[in-house]
DOSE-620900 format. One line per field, with one value per residue (C-alpha): residue number from 1; residue in one letter; chain; z, x, y. Coordinates in steps of 0.1 Angstrom, whole numbers. Example, Ala and Ser with C-alpha at 12.3 -4.5 7.8 and 13.67 -1.06 7.14 Angstrom:
2
resi 1,2 .
resn a,s .
chain A,A .
pz 78,71 .
px 123,137 .
py -45,-11 .
This chain:
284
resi 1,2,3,4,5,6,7,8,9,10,11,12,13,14,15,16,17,18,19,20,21,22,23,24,25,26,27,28,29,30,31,32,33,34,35,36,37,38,39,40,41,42,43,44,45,46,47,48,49,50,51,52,53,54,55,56,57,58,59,60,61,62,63,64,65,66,67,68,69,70,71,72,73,74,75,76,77,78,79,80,81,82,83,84,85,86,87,88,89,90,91,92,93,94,95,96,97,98,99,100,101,102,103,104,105,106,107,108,109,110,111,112,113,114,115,116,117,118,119,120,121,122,123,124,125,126,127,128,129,130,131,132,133,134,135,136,137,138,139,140,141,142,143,144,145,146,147,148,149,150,151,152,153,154,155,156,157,158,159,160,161,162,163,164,165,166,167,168,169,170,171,172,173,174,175,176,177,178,179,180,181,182,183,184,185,186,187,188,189,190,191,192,193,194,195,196,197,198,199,200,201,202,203,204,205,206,207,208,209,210,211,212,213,214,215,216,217,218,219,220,221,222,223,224,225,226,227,228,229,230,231,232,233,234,235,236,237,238,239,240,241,242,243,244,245,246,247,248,249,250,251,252,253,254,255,256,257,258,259,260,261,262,263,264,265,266,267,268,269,270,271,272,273,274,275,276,277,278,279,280,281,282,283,284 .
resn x,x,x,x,x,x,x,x,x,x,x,x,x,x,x,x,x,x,x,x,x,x,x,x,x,x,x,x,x,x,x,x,x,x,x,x,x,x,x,x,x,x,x,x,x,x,x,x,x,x,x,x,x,x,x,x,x,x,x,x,x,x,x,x,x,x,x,x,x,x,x,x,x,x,x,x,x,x,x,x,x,x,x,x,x,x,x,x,x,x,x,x,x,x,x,x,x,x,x,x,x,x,x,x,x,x,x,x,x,x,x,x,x,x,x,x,x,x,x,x,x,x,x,x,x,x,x,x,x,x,x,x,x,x,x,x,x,x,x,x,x,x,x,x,x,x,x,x,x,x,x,x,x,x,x,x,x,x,x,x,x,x,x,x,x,x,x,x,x,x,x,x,x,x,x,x,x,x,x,x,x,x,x,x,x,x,x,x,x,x,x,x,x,x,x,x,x,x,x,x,x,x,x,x,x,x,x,x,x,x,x,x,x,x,x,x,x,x,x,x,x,x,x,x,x,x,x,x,x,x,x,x,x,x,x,x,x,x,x,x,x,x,x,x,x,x,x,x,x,x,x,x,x,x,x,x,x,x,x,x,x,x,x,x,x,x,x,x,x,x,x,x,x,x,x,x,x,x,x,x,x,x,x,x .
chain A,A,A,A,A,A,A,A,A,A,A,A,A,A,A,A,A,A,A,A,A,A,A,A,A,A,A,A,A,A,A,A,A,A,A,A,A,A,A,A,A,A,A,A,A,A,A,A,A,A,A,A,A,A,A,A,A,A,A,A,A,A,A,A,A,A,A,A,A,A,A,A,A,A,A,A,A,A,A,A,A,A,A,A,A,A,A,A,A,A,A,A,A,A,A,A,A,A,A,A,A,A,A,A,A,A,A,A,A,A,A,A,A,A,A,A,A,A,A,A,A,A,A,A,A,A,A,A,A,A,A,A,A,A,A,A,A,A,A,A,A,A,A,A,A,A,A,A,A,A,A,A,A,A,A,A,A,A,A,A,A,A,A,A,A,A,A,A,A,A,A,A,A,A,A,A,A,A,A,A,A,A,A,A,A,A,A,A,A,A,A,A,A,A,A,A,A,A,A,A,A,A,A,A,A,A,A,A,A,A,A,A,A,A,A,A,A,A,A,A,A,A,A,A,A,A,A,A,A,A,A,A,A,A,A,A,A,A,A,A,A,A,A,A,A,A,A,A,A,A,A,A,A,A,A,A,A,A,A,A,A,A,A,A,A,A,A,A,A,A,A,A,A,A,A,A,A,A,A,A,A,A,A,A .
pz 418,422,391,375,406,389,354,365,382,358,334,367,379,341,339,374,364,330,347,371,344,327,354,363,325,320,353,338,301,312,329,299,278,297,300,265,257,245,212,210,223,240,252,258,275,266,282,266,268,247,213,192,190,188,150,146,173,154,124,143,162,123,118,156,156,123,148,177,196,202,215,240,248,284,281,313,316,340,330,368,359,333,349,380,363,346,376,398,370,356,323,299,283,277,253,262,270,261,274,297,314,318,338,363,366,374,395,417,425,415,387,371,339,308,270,247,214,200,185,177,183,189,180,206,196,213,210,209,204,212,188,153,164,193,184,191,231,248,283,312,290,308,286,301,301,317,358,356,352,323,302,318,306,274,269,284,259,226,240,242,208,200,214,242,272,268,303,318,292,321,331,302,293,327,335,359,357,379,350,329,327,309,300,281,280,314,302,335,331,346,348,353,344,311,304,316,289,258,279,288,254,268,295,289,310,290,256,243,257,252,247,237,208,226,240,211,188,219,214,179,168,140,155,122,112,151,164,160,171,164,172,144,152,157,157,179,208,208,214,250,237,215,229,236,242,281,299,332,333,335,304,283,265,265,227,224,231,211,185,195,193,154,145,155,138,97,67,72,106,96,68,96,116,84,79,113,136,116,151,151,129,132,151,148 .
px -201,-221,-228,-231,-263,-280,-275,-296,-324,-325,-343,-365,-377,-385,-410,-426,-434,-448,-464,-479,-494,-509,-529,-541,-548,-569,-590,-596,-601,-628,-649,-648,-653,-681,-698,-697,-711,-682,-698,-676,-688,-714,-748,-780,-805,-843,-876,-898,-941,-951,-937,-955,-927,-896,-893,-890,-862,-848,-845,-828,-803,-792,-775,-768,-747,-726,-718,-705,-737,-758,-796,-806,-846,-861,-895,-912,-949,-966,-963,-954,-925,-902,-900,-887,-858,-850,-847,-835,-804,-815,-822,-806,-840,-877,-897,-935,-954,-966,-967,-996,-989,-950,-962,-985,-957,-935,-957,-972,-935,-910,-890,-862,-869,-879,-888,-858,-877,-911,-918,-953,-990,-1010,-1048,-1068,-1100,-1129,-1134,-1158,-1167,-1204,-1211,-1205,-1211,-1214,-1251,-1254,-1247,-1282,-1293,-1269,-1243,-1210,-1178,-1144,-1115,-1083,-1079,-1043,-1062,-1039,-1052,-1085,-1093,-1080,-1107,-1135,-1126,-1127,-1162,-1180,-1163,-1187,-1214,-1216,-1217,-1210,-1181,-1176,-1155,-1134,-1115,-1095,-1078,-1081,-1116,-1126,-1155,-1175,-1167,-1193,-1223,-1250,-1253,-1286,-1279,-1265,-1234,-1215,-1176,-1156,-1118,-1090,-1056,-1046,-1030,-1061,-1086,-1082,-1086,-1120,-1136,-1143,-1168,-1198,-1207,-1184,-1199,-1165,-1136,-1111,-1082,-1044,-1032,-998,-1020,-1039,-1009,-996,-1026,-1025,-1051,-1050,-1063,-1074,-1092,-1108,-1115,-1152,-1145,-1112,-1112,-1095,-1062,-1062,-1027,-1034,-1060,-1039,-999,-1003,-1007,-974,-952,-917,-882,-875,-843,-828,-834,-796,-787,-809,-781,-756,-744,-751,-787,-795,-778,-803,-836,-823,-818,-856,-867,-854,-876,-868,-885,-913,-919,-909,-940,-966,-959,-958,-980,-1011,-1024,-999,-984,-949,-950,-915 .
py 1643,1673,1679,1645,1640,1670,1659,1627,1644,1667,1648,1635,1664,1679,1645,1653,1687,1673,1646,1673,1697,1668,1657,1695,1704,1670,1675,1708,1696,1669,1691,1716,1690,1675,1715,1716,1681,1666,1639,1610,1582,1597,1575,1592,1580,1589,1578,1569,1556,1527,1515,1544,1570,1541,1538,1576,1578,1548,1572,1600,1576,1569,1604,1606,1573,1592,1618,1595,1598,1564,1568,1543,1537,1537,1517,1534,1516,1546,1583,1594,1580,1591,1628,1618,1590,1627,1647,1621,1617,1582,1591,1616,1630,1622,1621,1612,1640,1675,1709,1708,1675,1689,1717,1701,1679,1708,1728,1697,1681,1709,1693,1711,1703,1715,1714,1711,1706,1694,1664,1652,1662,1632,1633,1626,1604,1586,1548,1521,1484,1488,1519,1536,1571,1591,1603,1567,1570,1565,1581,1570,1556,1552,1571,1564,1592,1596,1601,1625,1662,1675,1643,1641,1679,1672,1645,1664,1689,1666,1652,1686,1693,1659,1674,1651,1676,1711,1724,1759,1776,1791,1761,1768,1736,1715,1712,1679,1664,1690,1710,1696,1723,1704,1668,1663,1624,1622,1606,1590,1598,1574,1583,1556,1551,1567,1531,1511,1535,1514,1481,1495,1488,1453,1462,1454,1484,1509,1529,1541,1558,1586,1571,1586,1574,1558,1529,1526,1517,1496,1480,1470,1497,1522,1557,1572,1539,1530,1559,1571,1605,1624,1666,1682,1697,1736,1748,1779,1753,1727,1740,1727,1694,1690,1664,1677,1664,1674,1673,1686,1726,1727,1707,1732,1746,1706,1705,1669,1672,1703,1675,1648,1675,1685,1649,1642,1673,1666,1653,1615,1613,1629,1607,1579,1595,1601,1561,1547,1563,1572,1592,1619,1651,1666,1694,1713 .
């Protein structure tokens, strides 16, 4: 009797144990798996500003989708936003902004974020529905900019490179408003919402307007056909102003996205960007 009892358990005890160091090694495979950012099946999430840069992501979710990754798009309407869906877990990556916004972002709420990859550099022109030409702006004309300081500066810069207003070269790339040094035409600067800029152009009381090229495009303008004003690009000036991929400082080295940042960077999104935004270069 004894020994038929063990002959039954046995066989019992041998599937416990089994049972047992399946359960321990698959708590420990998933969260190896998840460290290394495990590809199959995988969603990412990525947040995103306006339509403008949708088509290009399309592209890359192409080759992504072949490697068991699928990219899904977070329309976010307000740029305070997406950084804080990131940090607060609600989003996977962004992708809406460059390097100067991202670190007044950083330094003003503490974000643990950062740049996984460029993307784009957006040109930053000046528009108008009541002018050809900025030489055209008469004494006391009212120009429109952006309120958010990285943006703002940005803006102030491309005007003096117009020839508007000249602004104290030591403010580096965020100078305000209180900036500006001389004004021979006493150009008012009005700032409002980066989204509200291009909306502008229909008051009565507004000359033109710096306006980023995201809400242009939303818009249904062409920046290199509409804008009257557009500051060439300098490589070395403007690297604070290529848009970049951004995820949680943690994730900087996940697998999976250092997969989605390569699948944006390759010939076929370029061309996607060449053809589709007509406002932006890539910038990898």
């Amino acid at each position: 009797m004894k020994r038929r009892t063990t002959k039954q358990s046995a066989p019992v005890f041998a599937a416990a144990l089994l049972l047992l160091a399946a359960l321990v090694l698959g708590a420990c495979g998933g969260g190896k798996k998840a460290e290394a950012g495990e590809t199959a099946g995988r969603t990412v999430r990525i947040g995103v500003t306006g339509e403008e840069l949708v088509t290009a992501w399309n592209k890359a979710a192409e080759s992504l989708a072949a490697q068991g990754i699928k990219v899904e798009l977070v329309n976010f309407s307000d740029y305070a936003v997406p950084n804080r869906a990131l940090a607060d877990g609600e989003i996977d990556l962004n992708s809406f902004q460059h390097g100067a916004f991202l670190q007044a972002e950083i330094d003003n709420h503490g974000y643990q974020i950062s740049p996984l990859g460029n993307t784009v550099l957006f040109f930053l022109g000046v528009y108008s529905k009541k002018i050809k030409s900025l030489e055209e702006l008469k004494d006391g004309d009212t120009v429109v900019i952006m309120n958010d300081a990285t943006n703002g500066g940005r803006a102030l810069k491309v005007l003096e490179a117009a020839g508007v207003f000249t602004v104290d070269p030591s403010k580096g790339n965020l100078p305000t408003v209180e900036d500006i040094t001389a004004n021979p035409k006493n150009i008012k600067v009005v700032e409002v919402d980066a989204a509200q800029t291009y909306r502008t152009l229909d008051d009565p009381l507004v000359a033109a307007a710096v306006v980023n090229s995201t809400f242009v495009i939303d818009g249904g303008g062409v920046p290199l056909r509409d804008a009257i004003y557009i500051k060439p690009i300098d490589p070395a000036a403007d690297k604070a102003y290529i848009n970049l991929v951004v995820g949680r400082t943690e994730d900087k080295d996940n697998e999976v996205y250092k997969k989605v940042v390569a699948a944006f960077q390759t010939d076929p999104v370029a061309q996607v960007i060449d053809r589709d935004l007509q406002g932006a270069v890539p910038a990898w």
